[in-house]
C-alpha positions as semicolon CSV with decimal commas, in nm:
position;residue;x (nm);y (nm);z (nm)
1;X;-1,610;-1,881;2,575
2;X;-1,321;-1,972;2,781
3;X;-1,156;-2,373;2,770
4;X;-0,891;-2,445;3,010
5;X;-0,576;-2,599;2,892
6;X;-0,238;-2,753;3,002
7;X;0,047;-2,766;2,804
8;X;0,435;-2,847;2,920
9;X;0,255;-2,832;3,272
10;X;0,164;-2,479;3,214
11;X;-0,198;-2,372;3,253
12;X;-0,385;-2,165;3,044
13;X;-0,700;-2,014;2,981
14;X;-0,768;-2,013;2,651
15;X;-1,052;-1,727;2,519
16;X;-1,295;-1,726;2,228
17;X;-1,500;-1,419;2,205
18;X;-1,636;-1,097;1,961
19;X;-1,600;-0,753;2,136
20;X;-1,595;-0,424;1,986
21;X;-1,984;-0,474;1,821
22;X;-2,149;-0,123;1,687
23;X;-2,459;-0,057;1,498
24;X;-2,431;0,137;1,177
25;X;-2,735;0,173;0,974
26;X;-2,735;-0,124;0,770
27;X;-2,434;-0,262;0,971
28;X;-2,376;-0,496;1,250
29;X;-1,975;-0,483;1,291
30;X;-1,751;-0,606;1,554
31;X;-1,396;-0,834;1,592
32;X;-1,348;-1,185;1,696
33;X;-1,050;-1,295;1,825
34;X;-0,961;-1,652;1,933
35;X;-0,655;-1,766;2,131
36;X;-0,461;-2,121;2,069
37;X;-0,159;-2,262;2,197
38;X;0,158;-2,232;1,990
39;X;0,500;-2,446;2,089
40;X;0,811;-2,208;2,051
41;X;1,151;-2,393;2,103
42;X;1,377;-2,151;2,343
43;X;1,751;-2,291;2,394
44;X;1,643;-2,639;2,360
45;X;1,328;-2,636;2,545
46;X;0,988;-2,615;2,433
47;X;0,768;-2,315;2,553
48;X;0,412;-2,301;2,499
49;X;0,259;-1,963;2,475
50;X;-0,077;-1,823;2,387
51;X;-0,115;-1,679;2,019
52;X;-0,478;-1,475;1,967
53;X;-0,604;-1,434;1,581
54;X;-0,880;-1,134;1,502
55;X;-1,086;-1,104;1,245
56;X;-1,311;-0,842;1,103
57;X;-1,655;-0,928;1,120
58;X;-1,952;-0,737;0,954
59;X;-2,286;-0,820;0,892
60;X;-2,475;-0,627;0,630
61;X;-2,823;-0,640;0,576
62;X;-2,940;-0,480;0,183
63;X;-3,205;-0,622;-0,063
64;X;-3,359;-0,866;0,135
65;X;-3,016;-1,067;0,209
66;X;-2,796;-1,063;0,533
67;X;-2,401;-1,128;0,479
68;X;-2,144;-1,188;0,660
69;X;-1,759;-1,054;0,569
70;X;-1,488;-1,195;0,727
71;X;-1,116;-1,001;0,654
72;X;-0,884;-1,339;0,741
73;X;-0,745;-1,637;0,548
74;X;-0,969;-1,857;0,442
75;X;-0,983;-2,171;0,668
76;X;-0,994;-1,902;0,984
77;X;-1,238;-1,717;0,780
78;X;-1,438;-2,059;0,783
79;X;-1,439;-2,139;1,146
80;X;-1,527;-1,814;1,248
81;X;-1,820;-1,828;1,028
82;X;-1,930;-2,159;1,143
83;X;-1,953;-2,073;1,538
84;X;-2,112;-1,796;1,456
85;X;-2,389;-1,989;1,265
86;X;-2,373;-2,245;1,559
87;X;-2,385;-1,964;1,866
88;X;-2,635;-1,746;1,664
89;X;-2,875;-2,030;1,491
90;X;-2,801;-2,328;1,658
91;X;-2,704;-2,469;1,333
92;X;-2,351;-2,517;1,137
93;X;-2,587;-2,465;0,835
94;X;-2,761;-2,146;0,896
95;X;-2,455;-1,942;0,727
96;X;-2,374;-2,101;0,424
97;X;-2,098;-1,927;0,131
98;X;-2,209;-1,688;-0,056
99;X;-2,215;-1,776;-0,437
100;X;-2,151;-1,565;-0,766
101;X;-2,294;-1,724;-1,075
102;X;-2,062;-1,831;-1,321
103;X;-2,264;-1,618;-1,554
104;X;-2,271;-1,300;-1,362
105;X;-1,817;-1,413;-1,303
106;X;-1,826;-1,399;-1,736
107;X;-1,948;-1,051;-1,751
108;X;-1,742;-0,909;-1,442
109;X;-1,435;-1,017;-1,624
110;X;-1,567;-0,925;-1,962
111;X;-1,662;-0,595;-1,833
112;X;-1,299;-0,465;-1,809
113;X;-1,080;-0,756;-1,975
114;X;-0,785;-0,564;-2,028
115;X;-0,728;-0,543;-1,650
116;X;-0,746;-0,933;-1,607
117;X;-0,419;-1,070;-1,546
118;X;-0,535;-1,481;-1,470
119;X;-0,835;-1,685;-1,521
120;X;-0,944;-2,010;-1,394
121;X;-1,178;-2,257;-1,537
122;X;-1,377;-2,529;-1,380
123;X;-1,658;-2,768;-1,412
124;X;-1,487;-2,912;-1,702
125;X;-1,646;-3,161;-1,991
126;X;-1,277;-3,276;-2,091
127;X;-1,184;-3,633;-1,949
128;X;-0,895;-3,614;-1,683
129;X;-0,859;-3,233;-1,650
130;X;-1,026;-3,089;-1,369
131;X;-0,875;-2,690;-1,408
132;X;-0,806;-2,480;-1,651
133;X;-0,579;-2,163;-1,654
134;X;-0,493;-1,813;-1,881
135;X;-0,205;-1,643;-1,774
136;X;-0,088;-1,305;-1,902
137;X;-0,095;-1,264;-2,296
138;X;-0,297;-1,567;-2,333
139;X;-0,563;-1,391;-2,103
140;X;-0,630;-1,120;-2,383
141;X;-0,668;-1,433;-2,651
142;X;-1,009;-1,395;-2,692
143;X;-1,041;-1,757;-2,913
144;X;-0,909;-1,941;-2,684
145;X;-1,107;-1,801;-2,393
146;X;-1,368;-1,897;-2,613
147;X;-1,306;-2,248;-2,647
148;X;-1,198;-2,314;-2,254
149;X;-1,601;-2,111;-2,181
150;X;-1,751;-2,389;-2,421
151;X;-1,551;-2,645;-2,212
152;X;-1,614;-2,508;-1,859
153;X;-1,694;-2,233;-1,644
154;X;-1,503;-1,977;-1,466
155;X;-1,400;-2,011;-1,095
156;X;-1,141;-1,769;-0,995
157;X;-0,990;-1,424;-1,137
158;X;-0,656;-1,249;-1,047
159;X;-0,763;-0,874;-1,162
160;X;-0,650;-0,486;-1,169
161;X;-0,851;-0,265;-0,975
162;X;-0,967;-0,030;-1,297
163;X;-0,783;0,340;-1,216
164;X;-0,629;0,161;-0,926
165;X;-0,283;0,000;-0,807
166;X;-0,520;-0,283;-0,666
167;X;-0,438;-0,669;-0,779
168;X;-0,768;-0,844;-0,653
169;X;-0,845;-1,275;-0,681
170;X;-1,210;-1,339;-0,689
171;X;-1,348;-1,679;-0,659
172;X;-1,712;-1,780;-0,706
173;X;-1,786;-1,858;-0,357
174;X;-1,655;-1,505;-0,302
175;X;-1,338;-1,532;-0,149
176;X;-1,155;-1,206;-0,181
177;X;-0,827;-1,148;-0,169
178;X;-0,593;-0,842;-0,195
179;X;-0,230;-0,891;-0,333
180;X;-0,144;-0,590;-0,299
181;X;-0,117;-0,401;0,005
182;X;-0,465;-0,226;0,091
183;X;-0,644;-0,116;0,456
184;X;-0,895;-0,239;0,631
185;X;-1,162;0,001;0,566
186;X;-1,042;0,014;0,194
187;X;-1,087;-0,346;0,150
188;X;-1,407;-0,351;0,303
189;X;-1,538;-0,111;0,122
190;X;-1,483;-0,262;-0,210
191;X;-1,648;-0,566;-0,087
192;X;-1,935;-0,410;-0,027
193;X;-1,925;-0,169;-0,370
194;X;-1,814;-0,412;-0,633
195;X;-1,843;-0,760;-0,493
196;X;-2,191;-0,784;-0,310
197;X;-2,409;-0,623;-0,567
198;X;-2,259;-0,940;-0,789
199;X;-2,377;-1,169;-0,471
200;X;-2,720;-0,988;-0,479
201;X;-2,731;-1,039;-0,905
202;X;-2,659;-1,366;-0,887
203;X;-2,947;-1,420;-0,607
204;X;-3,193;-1,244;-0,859
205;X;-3,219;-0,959;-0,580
């Protein structure tokens, strides 16, 4: 998709497209890359020049269920995912986020505990208080985890990689992010290995 565009009396072409697409078994994978318009003052002047963001795409098709990874920051993450429902479905609702149960979020933290560093709770029964957090030590008190799970469920988890140097945040619409530094391919491949299986549980597939 190209959009013209003037800016400072400049005109520019501005592109939206996905290139790169190849076919691997099970995989549909490609980039997308979309340009904008960024203002950059210069010695007192204001130049506009054209900024492109990519992003990672890969559709993967297991046990019934087609999903779609984006590797970007959320809100791009978002957009990208919306055209792509709107080009490929002619709806902004055919892709929807993908959702781990708050269940199936209990026993991935419970199943290595010692490697959680921060847990968030939501969907809370106590007046006024919409979050609740664990931090560090108070992550390994196992009564009060137990009182903030009868109050409310889990959203999001800062974890340790087990036999990694990996620091991971899950959330339970599945956004995954890396604080530590980690490729591509890497990164992509423990989506697929640790957190899509929990997509799949959670879906009863």
């Amino acid at each position: 998709m190209v959009e013209e565009r003037e800016e400072e009396g400049v005109k520019f072409e501005l592109i939206s497209e996905v290139r790169d697409l190849e076919l691997k078994k099970n995989k549909l994978e490609g980039v997308y890359s979309r340009d904008k318009i960024i203002l950059i003052p210069q010695r007192g002047k204001i130049t506009p020049v054209i900024k492109t963001t990519e992003a990672r795409i890969v559709f993967r098709r297991e046990r019934g269920m087609t999903l779609l990874t984006v590797v970007q920051e959320k809100h791009f993450a978002n957009a990208v995912a919306s055209l792509l429902s709107h080009q490929l479905f002619l709806s902004y609702r055919a892709i929807v986020e993908a959702r781990i149960s708050p269940e199936i979020m209990k026993a991935f933290h419970e199943r290595n505990p010692e490697n959680t560093k921060v847990i968030y709770f939501d969907d809370l029964d106590i007046p006024e208080v919409s979050k609740l957090a664990l931090y560090g030590d108070s992550v390994k008190n196992s009564a009060l985890y137990e009182e903030y799970l009868r109050h409310g469920k889990i959203w999001y988890i800062v974890y340790q990689v087990p036999n990694t140097p990996y620091v991971m945040g899950l959330t339970r619409n599945c956004v995954v992010t890396s604080f530590t530094r980690i490729n591509e391919l890497d990164f992509l491949d423990y989506i697929f290995r640790e957190i899509h299986p929990l997509i799949y549980e959670s879906a009863g597939k």
